[in-house]
C-alpha positions in Angstrom: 96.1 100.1 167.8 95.1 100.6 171.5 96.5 104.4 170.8 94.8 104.8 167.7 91.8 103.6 169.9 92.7 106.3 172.8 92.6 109.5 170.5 89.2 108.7 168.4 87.4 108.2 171.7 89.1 111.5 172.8 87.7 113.0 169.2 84.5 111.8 169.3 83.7 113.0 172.8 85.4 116.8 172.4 87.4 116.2 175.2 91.2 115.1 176.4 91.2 112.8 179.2 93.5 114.1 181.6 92.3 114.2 185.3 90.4 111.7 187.4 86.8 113.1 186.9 87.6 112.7 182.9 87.5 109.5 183.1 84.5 109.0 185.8 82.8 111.4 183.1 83.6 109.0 180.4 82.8 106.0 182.3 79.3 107.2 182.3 79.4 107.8 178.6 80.4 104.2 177.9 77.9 102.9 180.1 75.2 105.2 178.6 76.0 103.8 175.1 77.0 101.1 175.7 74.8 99.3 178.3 78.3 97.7 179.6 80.2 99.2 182.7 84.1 100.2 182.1 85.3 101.5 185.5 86.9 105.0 185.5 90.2 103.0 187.0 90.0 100.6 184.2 90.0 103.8 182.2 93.0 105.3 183.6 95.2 102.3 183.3 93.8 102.1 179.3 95.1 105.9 179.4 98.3 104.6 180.6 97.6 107.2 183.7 98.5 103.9 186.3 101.6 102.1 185.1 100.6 98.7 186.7 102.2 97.4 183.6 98.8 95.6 182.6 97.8 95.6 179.3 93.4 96.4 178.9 91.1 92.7 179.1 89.5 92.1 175.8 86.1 93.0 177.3 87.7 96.6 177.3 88.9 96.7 174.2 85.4 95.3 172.8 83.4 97.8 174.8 85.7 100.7 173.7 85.1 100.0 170.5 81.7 99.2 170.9 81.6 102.8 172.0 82.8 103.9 168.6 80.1 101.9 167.1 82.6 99.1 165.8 80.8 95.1 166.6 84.2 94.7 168.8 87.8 95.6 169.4 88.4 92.8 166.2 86.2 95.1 163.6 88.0 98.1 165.0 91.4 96.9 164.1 90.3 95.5 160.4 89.6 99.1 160.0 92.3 100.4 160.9 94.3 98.0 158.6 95.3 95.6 161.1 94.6 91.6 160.1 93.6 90.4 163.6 93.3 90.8 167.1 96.3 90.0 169.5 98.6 91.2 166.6 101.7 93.6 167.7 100.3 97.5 167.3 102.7 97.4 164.4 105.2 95.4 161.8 108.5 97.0 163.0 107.3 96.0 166.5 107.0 92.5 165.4 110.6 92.7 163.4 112.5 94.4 166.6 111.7 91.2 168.4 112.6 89.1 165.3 116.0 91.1 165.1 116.9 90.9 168.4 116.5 87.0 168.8 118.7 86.5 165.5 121.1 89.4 166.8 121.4 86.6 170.0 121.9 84.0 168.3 124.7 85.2 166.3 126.2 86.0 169.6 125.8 83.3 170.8 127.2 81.6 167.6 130.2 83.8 168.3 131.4 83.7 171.1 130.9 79.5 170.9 133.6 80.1 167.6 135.7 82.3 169.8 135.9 79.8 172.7 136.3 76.5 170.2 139.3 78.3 168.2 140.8 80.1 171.4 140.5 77.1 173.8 144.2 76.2 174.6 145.1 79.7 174.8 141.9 80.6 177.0 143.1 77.2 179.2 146.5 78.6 179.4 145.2 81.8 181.0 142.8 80.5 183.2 146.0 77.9 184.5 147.6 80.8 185.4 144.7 83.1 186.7 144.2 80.1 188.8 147.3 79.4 190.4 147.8 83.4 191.4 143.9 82.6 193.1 145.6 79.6 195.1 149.1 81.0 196.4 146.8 84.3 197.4 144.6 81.9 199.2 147.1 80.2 200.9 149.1 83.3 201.5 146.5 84.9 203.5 145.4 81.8 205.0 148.7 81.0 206.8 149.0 84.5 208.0 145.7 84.1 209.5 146.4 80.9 210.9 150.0 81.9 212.4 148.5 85.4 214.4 145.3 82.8 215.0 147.1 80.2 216.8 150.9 80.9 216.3 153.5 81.8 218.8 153.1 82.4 222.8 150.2 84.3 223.7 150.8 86.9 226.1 148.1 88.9 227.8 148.5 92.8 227.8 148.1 94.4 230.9 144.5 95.7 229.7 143.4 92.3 229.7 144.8 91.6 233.2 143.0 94.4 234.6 139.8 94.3 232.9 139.9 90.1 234.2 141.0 91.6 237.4 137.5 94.0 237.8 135.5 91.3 236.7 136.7 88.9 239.0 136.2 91.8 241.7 132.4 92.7 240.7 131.3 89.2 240.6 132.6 89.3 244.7 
């Protein structure tokens, strides 16, 4: 609807908005008409020309329409064949989000089927997946531990000497 909006403004004033000073221009036109101040920013995000990912404030809506010489942005959608304000741009919008909760929800439905009739064998797998997990864990664990604290720890001769110079410098 807000498109359908967009291009009859762009009709009815001869012109595409498509730099900054198109939409300053308009913003004076609006306010000329209209008696009621749209910023040319406010304009630009309408446009979709800043993706703050705002939708336009029902006072913009109404004035744009206004402009068009519709009572508000409400009478401008019954023309256009839409029942009422608020209402998705269009049906198949509406029915893409009906679809994709239902598609979930069989999904869901699913994969709750799959787990219930699967459960021993899925219990089975994770029993085994589990116990690799642990004796790879414990594995690397006791390696650790042994060249940690294992065995008799002999100093190389690097460390001797670089104890040695420190031991000197602090004289």
């Amino acid at each position: 609807m807000e498109q359908i909006l967009r291009e009859m403004i762009e009709k009815m004033v001869g012109r595409k908005m498509v730099v900054p000073r198109d939409f300053a221009w308009l913003s004076e036109k609006v306010e000329e008409r209209t008696q009621q101040r749209v910023s040319a920013s406010t304009l630009r995000r309408f446009w979709g020309y800043v993706s703050e990912g705002v939708s336009a404030s029902k006072f913009t809506k109404n004035v744009l329409a206004n402009f068009l010489g519709y009572a508000d942005f409400e009478e401008f959608g019954l023309s256009q064949g839409t029942v009422q304000e608020g209402w998705p741009d269009s049906y198949s919008e509406t029915m893409n989000k009906k679809w994709t909760l239902w598609a979930g929800l069989i999904l869901i439905l699913v994969v709750f089927i799959l787990v219930w009739q699967f459960a021993p064998a899925i219990q089975r797998w994770l029993a085994n997946v589990f116990i690799d997990i642990i004796v790879l864990v414990l594995t690397f664990a006791a390696g650790w531990l042994l060249g940690r604290f294992g065995g008799k720890r002999n100093r190389s001769d690097n460390e001797k000497n670089a104890r040695n110079i420190t031991e000197a410098q602090k004289r």
